[in-house]
C-alpha positions as CSV (number, residue, x, y, z in Angstrom):
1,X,107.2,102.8,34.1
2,X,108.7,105.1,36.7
3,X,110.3,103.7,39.4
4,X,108.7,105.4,43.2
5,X,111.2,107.4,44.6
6,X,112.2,106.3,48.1
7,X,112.0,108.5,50.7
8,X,115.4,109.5,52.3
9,X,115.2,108.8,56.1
10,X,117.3,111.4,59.0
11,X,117.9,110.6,62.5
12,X,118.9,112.1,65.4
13,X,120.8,109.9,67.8
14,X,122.5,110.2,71.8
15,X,124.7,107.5,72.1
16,X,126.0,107.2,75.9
17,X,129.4,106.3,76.5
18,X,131.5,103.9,78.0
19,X,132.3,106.7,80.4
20,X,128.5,107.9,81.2
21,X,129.0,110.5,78.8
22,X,126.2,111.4,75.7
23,X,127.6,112.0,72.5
24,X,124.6,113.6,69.9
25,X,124.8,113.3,66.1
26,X,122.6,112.7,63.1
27,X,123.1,110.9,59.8
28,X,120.9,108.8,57.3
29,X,122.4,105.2,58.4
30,X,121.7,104.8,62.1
31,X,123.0,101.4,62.1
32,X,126.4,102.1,59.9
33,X,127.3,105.3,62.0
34,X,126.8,103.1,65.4
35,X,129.1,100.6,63.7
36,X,131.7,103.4,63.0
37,X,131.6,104.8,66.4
38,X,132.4,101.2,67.7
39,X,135.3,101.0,66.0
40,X,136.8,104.1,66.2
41,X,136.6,105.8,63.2
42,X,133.6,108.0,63.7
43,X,133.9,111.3,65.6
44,X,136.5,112.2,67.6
45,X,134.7,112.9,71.0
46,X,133.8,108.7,71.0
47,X,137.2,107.7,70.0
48,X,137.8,106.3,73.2
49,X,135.1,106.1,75.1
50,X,133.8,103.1,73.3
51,X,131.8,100.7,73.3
52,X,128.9,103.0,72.8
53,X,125.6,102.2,73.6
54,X,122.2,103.9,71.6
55,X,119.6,105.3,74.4
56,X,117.7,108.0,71.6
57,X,116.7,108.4,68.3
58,X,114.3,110.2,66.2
59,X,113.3,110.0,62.4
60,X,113.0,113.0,60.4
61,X,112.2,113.1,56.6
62,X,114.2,116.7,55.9
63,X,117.8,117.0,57.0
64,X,117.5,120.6,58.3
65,X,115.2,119.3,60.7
66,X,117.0,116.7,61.8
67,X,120.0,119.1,62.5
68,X,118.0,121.9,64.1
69,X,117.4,119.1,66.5
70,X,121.1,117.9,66.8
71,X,121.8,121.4,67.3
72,X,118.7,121.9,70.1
73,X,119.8,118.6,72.0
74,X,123.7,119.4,72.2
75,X,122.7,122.7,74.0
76,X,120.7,120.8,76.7
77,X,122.2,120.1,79.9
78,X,122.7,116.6,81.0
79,X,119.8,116.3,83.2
80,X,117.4,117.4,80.4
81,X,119.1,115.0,78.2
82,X,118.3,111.7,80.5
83,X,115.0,113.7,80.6
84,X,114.9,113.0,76.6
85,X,116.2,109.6,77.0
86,X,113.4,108.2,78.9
87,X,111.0,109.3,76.5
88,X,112.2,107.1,73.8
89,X,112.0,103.9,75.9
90,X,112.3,100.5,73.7
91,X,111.3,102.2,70.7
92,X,114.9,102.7,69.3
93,X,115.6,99.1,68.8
94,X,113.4,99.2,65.9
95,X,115.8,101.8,64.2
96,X,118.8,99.1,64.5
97,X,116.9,96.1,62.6
């Protein structure tokens, strides 16, 4: 008997920083990449402006979706980023269980 295939799961994050910054990136471990932001050794734009707080995320099944997006919100301007932010609400804490 075949085992079913598990379906691979892409997210799109905004993390805001310790300095009111946002800081946009997607990978297929939201909670590992958080944790390697908080210590440092993720990318080089947070090292420093830790700790990092999630305010958006977004689930995608296909990983060029999930970076057209990263792509689409790293273009935006601030404003329209807070604009994003507060349409996610509490949902992202489910992501981080």
């Amino acid at each position: 008997m075949k085992r079913a295939k598990s379906i691979k799961k892409f997210f799109v994050y905004i993390l805001k920083c310790k300095d009111g910054t946002f800081y946009t990136g997607y990978t297929n471990n939201l909670k590992k990449r958080i944790a390697l932001h908080n210590t440092g050794k993720g990318a080089k734009y947070v090292k420093g402006r830790g700790p990092v707080k999630l305010v958006y995320a977004k689930v995608y099944v296909f990983r060029r979706h999930a970076m057209k997006t990263e792509r689409k919100i790293k273009t935006m301007s601030k404003k329209r980023k807070i604009k994003l932010i507060g349409t996610c609400g509490k949902i992202i804490q489910r992501f981080l269980k």
